[in-house]
TORSE-479771 format. One record per residue: residue number from 1; residue in one letter; x, y, z of N, C-alpha, C in turn. Coordinates in steps of 0.05 Angstrom, whole numbers, plus 5000, padded with zeros to 4 digits. Layout:
[NUM,"a",[X,Y,Z],[X,Y,Z],[X,Y,Z]]
...
This chain:
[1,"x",[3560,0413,4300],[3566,0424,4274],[3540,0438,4264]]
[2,"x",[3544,0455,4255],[3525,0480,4245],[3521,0485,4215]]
[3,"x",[3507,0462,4198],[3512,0476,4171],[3492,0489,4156]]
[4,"x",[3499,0511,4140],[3474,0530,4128],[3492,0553,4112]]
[5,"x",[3473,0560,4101],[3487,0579,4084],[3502,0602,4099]]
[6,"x",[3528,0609,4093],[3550,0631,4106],[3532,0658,4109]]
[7,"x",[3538,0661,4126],[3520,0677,4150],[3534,0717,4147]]
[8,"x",[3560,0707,4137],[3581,0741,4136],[3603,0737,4122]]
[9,"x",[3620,0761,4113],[3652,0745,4098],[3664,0742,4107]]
[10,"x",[3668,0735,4128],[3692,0726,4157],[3684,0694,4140]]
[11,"x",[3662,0681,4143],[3665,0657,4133],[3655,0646,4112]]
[12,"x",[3659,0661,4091],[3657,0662,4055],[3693,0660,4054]]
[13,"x",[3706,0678,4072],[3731,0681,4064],[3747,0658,4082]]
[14,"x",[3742,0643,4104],[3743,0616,4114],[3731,0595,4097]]
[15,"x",[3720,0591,4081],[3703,0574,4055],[3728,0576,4033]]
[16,"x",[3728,0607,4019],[3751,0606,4000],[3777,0591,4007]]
[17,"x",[3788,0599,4038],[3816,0587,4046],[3814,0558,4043]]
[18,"x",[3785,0544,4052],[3789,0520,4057],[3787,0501,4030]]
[19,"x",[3774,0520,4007],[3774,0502,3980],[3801,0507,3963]]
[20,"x",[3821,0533,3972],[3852,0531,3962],[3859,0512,3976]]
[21,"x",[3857,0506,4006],[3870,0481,4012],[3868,0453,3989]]
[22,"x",[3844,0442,3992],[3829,0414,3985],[3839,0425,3952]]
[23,"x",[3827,0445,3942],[3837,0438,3914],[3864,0444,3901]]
[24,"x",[3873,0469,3912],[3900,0478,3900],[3927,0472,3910]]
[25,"x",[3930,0456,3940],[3945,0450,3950],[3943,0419,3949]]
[26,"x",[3914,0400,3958],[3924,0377,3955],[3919,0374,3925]]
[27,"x",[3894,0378,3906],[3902,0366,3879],[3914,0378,3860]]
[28,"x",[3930,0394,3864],[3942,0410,3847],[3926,0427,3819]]
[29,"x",[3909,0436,3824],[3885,0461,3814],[3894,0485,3814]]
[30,"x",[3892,0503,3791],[3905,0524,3796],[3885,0546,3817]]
[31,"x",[3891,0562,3822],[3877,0583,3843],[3865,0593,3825]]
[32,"x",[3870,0602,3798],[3847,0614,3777],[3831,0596,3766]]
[33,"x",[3827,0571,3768],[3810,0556,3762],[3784,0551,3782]]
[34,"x",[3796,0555,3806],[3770,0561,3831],[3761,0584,3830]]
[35,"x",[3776,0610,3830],[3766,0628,3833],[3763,0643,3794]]
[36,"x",[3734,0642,3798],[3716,0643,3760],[3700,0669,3766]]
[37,"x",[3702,0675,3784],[3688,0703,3783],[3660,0700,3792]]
[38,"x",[3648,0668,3794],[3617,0670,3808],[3613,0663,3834]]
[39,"x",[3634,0664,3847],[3626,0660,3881],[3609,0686,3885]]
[40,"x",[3612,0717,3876],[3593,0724,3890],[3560,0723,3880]]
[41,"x",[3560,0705,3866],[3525,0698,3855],[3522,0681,3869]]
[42,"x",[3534,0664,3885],[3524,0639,3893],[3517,0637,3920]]
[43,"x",[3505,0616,3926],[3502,0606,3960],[3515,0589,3962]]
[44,"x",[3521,0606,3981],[3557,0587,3994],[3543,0573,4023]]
[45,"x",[3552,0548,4023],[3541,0543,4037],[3564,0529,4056]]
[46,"x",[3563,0536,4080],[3585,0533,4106],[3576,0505,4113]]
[47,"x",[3599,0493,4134],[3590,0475,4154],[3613,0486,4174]]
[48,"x",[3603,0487,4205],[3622,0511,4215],[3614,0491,4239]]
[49,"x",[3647,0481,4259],[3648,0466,4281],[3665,0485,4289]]
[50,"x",[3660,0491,4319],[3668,0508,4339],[3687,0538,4329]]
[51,"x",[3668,0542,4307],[3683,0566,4297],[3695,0572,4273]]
[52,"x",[3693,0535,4263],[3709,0539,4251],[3694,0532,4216]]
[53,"x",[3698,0531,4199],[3687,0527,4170],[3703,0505,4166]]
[54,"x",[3700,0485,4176],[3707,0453,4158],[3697,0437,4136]]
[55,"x",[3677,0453,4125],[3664,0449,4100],[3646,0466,4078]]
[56,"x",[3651,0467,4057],[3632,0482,4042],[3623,0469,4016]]
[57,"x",[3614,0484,4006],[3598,0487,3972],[3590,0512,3966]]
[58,"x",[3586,0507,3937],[3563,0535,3931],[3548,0522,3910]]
[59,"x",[3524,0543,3913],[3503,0536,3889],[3489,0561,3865]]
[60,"x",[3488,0555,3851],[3492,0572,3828],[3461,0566,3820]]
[61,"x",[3437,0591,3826],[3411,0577,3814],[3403,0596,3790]]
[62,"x",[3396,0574,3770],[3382,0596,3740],[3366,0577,3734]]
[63,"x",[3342,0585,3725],[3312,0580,3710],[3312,0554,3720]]
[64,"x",[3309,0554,3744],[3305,0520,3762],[3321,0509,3761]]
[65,"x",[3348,0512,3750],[3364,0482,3758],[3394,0503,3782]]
[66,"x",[3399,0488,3800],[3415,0493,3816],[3443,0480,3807]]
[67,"x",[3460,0495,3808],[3486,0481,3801],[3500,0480,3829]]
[68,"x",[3512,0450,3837],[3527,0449,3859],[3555,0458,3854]]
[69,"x",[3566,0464,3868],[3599,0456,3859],[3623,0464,3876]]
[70,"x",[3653,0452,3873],[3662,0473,3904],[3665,0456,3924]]
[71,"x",[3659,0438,3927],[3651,0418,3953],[3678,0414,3965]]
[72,"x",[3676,0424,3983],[3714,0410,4003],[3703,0415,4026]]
[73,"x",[3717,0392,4039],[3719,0382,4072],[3740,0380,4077]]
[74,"x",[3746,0394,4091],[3772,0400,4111],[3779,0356,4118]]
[75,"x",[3812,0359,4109],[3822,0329,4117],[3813,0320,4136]]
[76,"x",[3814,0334,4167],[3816,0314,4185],[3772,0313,4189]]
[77,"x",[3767,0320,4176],[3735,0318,4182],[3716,0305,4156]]
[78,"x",[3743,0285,4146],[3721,0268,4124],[3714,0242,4134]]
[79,"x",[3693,0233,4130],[3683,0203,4137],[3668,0210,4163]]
[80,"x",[3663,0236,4160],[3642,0240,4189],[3612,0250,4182]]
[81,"x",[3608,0246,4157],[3580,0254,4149],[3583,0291,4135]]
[82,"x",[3599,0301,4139],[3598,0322,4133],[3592,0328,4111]]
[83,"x",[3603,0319,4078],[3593,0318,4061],[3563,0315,4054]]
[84,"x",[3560,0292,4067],[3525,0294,4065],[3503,0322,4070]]
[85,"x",[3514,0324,4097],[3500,0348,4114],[3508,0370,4090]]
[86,"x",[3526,0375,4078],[3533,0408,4065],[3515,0399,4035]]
[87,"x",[3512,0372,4024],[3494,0370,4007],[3463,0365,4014]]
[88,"x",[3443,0358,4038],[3426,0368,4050],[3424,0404,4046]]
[89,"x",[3436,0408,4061],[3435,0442,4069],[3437,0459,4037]]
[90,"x",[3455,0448,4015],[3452,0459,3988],[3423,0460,3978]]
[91,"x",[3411,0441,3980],[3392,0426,3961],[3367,0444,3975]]
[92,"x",[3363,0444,4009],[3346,0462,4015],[3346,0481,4003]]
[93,"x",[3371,0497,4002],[3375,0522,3994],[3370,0521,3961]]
[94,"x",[3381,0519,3947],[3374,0513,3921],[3341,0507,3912]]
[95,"x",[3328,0499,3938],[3293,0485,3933],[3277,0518,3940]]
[96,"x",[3292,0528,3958],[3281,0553,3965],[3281,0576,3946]]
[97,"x",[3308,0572,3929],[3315,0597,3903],[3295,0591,3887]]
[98,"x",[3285,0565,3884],[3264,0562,3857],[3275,0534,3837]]
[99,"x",[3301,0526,3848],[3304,0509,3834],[3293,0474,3841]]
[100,"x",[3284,0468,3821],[3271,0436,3819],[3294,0407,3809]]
[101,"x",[3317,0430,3805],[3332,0398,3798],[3365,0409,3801]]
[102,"x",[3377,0395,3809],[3401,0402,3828],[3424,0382,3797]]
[103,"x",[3446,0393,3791],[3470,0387,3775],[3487,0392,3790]]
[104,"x",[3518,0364,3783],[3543,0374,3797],[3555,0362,3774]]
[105,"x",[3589,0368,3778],[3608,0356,3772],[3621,0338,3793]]
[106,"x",[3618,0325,3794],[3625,0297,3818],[3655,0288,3803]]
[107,"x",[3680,0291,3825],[3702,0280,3816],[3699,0242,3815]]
[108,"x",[3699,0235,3809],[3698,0202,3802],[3707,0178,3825]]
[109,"x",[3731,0194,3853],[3725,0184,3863],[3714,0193,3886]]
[110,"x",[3690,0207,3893],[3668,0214,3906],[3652,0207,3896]]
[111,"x",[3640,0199,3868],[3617,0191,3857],[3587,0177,3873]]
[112,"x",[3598,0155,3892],[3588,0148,3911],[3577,0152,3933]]
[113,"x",[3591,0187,3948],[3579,0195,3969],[3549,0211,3946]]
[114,"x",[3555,0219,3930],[3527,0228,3911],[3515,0214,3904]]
[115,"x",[3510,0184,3899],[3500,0167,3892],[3480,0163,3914]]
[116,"x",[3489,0157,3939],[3480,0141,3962],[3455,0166,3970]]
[117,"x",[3456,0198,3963],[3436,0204,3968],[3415,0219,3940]]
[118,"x",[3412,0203,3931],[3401,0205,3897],[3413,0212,3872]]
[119,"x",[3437,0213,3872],[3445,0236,3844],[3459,0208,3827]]
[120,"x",[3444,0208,3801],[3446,0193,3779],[3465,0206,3768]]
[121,"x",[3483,0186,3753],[3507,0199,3735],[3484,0196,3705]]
[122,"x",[3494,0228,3684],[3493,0230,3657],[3508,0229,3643]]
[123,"x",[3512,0230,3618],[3529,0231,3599],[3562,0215,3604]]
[124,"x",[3577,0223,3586],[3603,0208,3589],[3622,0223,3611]]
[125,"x",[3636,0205,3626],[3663,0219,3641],[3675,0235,3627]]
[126,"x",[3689,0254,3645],[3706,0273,3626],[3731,0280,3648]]
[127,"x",[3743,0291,3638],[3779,0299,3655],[3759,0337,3655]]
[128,"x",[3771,0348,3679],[3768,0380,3686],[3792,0378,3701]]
[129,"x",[3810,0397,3701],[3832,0405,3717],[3845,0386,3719]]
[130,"x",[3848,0362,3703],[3874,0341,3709],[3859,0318,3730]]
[131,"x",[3829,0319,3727],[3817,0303,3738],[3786,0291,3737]]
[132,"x",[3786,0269,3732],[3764,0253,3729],[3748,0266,3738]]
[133,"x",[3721,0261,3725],[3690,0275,3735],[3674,0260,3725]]
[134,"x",[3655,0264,3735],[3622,0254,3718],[3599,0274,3725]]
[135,"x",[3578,0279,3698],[3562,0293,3708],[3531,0282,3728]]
[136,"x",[3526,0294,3748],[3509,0282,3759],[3483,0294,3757]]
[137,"x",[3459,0291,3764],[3429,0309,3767],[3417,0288,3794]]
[138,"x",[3401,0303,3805],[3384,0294,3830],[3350,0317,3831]]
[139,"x",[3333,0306,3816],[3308,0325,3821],[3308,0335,3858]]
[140,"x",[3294,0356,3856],[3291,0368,3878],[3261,0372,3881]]
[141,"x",[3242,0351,3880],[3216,0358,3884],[3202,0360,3906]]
């Protein structure tokens, strides 16, 4: 598995298909709620097994702070570390743009794969799209 930031739009547009899957097909998200008009500011960041894009994110960097967000793993390739690796490979990328401190929206029940590699929850839970969140931060020093 190969993860790093999307390399061409062959797999920016394999990233988009695979976050209508995870969000608009299994949690019921509308397709205009993923697509906000800033995928093309961001680093999108792939995880690509034999061709294929079984995972992404993107990151959104302004005046040092990186915004994660986006995160889907293809069903049959969760509980294999993948998540981790596409939040490694963000955080590089995000440390390289200039940013020093990394923010997400963590659905509530993922909270834990962000936890286990630094990211403290802030403020109160909140509902986005018909679903639990919390906000998280992780310095990037």
């Amino acid at each position: 598995m190969d993860v790093r930031p999307a390399r061409d739009r062959a797999e920016i547009d394999q990233a988009l298909a695979l976050r209508e899957q995870v969000f608009c097909v299994e949690q019921g998200v509308e397709l205009a709620a993923d697509r906000d008009g800033l995928d093309d500011h961001a680093i999108q960041i792939v995880a690509v097994d034999a061709g294929r894009v079984i995972g992404t994110c993107r990151v959104l960097v302004e005046c040092g702070v990186g915004r994660l967000g986006r995160m889907a793993v293809e069903a049959g390739a969760r509980g294999r570390g993948v998540g981790q690796a596409i939040l490694a490979a963000a955080e590089r990328s995000a440390r390289d743009a200039g940013a020093r401190l990394m923010r997400l929206h963590a659905q509530r029940y993922v909270e834990d794969l962000y936890a286990a590699v630094g990211y403290s929850p802030y403020g109160e839970p909140f509902v986005e799209e018909g679903i639990a969140h919390v906000s998280m931060e992780k310095p990037l020093a």
